[in-house]
DRENDO-1510 file (C-alpha; in Angstrom, 1 decimal, always signed):
<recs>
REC; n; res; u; v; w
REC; 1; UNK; -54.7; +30.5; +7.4 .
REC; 2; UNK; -54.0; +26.9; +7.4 .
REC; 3; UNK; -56.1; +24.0; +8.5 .
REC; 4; UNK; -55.3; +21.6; +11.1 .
REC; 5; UNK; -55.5; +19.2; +8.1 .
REC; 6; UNK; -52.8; +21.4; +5.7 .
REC; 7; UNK; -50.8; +22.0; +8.4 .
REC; 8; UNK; -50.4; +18.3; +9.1 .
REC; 9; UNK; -49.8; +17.4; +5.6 .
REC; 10; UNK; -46.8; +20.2; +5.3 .
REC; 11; UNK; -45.1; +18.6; +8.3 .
REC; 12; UNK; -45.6; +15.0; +7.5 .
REC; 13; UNK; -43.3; +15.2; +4.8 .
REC; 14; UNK; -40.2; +16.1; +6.9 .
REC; 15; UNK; -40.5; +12.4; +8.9 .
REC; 16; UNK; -38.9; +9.8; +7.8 .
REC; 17; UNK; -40.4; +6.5; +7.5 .
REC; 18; UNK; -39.9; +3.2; +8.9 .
REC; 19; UNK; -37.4; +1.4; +11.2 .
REC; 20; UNK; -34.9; +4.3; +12.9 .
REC; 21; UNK; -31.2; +3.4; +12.0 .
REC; 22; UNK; -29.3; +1.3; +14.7 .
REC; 23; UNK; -26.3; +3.6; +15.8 .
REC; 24; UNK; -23.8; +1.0; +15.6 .
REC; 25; UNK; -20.7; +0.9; +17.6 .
REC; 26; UNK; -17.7; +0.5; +15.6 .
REC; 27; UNK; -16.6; -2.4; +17.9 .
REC; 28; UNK; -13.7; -5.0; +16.8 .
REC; 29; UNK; -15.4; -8.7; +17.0 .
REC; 30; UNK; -12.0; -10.3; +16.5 .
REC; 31; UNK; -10.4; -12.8; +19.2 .
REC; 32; UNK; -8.3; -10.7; +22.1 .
REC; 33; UNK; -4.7; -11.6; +20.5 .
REC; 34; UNK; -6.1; -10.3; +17.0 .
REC; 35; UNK; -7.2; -6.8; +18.9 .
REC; 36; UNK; -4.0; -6.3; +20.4 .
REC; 37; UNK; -2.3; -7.0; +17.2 .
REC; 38; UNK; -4.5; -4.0; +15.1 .
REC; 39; UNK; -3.9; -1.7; +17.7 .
REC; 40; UNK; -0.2; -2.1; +18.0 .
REC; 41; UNK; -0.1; -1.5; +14.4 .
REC; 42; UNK; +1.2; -5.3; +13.6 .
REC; 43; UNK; -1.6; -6.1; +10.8 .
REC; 44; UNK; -0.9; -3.3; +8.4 .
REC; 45; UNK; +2.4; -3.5; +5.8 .
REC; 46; UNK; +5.4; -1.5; +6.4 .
REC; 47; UNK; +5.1; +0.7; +3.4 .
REC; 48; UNK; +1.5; +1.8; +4.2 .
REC; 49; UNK; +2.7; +2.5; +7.7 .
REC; 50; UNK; +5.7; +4.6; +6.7 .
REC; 51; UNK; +2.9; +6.4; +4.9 .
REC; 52; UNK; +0.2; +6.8; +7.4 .
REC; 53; UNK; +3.0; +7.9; +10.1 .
REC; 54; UNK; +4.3; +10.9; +7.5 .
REC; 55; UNK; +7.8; +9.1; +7.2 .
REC; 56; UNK; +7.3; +9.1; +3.5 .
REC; 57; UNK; +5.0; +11.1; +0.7 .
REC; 58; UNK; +2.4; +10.0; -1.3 .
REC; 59; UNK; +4.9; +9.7; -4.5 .
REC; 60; UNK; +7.4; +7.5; -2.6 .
REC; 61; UNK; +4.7; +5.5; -1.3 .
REC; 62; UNK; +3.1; +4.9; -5.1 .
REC; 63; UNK; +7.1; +4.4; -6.1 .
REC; 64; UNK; +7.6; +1.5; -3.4 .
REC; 65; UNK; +3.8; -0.1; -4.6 .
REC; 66; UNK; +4.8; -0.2; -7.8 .
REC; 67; UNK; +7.9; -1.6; -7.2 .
REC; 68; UNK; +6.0; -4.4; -5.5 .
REC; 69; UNK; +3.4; -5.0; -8.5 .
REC; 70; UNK; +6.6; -5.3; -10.6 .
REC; 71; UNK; +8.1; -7.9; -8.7 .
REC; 72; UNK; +4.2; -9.7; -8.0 .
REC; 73; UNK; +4.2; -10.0; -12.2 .
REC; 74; UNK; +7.9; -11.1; -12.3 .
REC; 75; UNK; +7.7; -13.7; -9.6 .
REC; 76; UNK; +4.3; -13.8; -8.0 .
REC; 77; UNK; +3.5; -12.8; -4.7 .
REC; 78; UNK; +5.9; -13.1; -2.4 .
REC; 79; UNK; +4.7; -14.7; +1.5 .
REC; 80; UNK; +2.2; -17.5; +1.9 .
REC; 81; UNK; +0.3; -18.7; -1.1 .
REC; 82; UNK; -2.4; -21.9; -1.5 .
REC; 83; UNK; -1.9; -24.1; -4.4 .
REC; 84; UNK; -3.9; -24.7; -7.2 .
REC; 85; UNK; -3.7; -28.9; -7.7 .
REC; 86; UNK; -5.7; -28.8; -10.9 .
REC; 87; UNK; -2.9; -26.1; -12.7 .
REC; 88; UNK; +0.1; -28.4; -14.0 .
REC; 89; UNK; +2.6; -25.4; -13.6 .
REC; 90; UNK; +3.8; -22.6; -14.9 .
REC; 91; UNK; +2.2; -19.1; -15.8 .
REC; 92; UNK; -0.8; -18.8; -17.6 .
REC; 93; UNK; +0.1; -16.5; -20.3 .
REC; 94; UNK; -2.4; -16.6; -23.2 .
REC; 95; UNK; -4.0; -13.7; -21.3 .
REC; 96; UNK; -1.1; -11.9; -21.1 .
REC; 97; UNK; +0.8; -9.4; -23.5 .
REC; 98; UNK; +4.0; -10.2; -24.3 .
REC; 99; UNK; +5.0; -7.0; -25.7 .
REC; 100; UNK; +3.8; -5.4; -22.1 .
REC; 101; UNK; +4.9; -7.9; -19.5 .
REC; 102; UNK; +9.0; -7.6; -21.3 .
REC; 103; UNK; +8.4; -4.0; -20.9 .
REC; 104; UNK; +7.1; -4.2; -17.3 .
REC; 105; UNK; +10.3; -6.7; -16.6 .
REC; 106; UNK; +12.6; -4.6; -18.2 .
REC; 107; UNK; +10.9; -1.6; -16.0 .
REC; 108; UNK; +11.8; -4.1; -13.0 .
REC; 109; UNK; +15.2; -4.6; -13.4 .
REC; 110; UNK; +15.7; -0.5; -14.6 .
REC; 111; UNK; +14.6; -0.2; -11.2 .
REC; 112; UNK; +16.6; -2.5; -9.7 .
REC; 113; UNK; +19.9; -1.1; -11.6 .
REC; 114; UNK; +19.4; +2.2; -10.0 .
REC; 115; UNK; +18.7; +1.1; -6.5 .
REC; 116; UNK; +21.7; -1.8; -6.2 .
REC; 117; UNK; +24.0; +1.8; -8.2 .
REC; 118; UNK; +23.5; +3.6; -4.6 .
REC; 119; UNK; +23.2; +0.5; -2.6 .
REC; 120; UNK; +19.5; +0.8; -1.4 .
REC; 121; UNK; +18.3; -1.9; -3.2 .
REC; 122; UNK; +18.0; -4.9; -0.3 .
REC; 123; UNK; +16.5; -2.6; +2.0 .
REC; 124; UNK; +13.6; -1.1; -0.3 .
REC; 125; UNK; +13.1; -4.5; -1.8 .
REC; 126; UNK; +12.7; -6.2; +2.4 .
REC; 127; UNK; +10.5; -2.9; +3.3 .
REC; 128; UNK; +8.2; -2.5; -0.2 .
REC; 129; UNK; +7.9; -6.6; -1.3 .
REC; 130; UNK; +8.8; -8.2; +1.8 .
REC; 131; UNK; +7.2; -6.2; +4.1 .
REC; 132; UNK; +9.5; -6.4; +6.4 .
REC; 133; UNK; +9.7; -3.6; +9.4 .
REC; 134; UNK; +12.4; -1.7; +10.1 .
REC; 135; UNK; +14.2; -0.5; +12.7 .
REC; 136; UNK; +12.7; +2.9; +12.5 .
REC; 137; UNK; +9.5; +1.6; +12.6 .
REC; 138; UNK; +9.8; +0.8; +16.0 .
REC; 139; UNK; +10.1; +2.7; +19.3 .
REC; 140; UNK; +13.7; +3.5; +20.0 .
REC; 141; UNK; +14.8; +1.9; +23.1 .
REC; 142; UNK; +18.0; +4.2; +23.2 .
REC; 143; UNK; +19.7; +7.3; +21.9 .
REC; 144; UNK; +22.0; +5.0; +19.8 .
REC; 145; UNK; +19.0; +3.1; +18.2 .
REC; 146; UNK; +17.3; +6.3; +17.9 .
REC; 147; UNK; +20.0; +7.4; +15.6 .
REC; 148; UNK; +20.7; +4.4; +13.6 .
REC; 149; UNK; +16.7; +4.1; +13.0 .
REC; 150; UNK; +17.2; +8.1; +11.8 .
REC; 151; UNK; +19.8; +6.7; +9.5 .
REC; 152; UNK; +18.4; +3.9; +8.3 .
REC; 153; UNK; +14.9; +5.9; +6.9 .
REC; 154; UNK; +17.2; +8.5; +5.7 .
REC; 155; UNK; +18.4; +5.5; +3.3 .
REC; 156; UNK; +15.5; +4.2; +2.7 .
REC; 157; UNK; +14.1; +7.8; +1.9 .
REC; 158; UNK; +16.8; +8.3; -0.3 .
REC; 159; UNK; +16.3; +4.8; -2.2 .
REC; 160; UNK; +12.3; +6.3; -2.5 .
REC; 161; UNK; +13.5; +9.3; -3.8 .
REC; 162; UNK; +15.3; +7.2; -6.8 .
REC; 163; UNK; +12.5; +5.6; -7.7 .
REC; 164; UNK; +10.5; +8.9; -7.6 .
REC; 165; UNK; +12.9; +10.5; -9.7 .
REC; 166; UNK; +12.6; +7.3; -12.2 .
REC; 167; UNK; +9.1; +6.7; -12.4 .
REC; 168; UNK; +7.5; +10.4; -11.4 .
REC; 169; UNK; +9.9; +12.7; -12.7 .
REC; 170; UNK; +8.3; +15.6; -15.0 .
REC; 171; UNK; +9.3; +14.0; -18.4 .
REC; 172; UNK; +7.6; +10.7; -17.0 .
REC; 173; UNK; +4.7; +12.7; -16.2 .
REC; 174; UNK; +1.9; +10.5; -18.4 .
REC; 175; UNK; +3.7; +7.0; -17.4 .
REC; 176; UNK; +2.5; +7.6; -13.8 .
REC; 177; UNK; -0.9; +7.0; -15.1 .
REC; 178; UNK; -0.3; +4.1; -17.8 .
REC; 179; UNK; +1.9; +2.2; -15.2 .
REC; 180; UNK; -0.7; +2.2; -12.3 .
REC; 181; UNK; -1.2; -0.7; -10.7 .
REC; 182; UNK; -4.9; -2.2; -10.6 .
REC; 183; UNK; -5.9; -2.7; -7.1 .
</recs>
């Protein structure tokens, strides 16, 4: 039927060309005390934590990173920052809209209101912008921690759920998606 010749040229095109592909090890080139710190967990942020580990849902997580971009465009970032010796001061603001950064800081402080109304606003504010962890991030070292850290992400739930309700609620169904932040 076929030649040795059509037969060859049939196969031929199946192979792939070239160098094969290294199988590379997904291996962590970082120095032994940075290691230990990724796989404890201690390089990721609070909020994304809560979020990988289930403690909150994907709306309360966008709720407490929104919260954050708020503050980042009211204040800056918050941590460590280098400065810029050349910039005299101040914020730049000819790029800006006026009309949309009042409406963002008005957005803020709405936020705010609610949260300091049912007293969750210093915890969601250290968790979301400060990134600080809480107790119920951590591994209970008793049944009396174990229930205070139950408390304590019940609150901070609950704080969540506030700004869910404000910023993801069914008549705020098309400012989800004007409000997202640019990552």
């Amino acid at each position: 039927m076929h030649t040795k010749l059509q037969q060859h040229s049939i196969t031929s095109l199946h192979r792939k060309r070239g160098r094969p592909k290294a199988i590379r090890q997904m291996q962590d080139h970082g120095t032994a005390e940075l290691i230990m710190k990724r796989l404890s967990g201690e390089t990721i942020e609070a909020l994304d934590l809560c979020h990988e580990r289930e403690l909150i849902n994907r709306n309360q997580h966008w709720c407490g990173v929104h919260l954050r971009w708020l503050y980042t465009l009211r204040f800056g970032a918050p941590g460590i920052k280098s400065i810029d010796p050349s910039h005299t001061g101040g914020r730049d603001n000819k790029l800006h809209d006026h009309e949309w950064l009042s409406a963002r800081e008005e957005e803020y402080q709405t936020a705010l209101i609610h949260l300091s109304k049912g007293g969750y606003a210093a915890m969601v504010m250290n968790i979301c912008i400060f990134n600080e962890r809480p107790v119920f991030l951590r591994k209970p070292a008793s049944p009396n921690t174990s229930r205070k850290s139950f408390e304590m992400l019940q609150q901070f739930r609950s704080g969540l759920d506030i700004l869910e309700d404000l910023w993801c609620s069914n008549q705020n169904s098309g400012l989800r998606s004007q409000l997202l932040p640019v990552w």
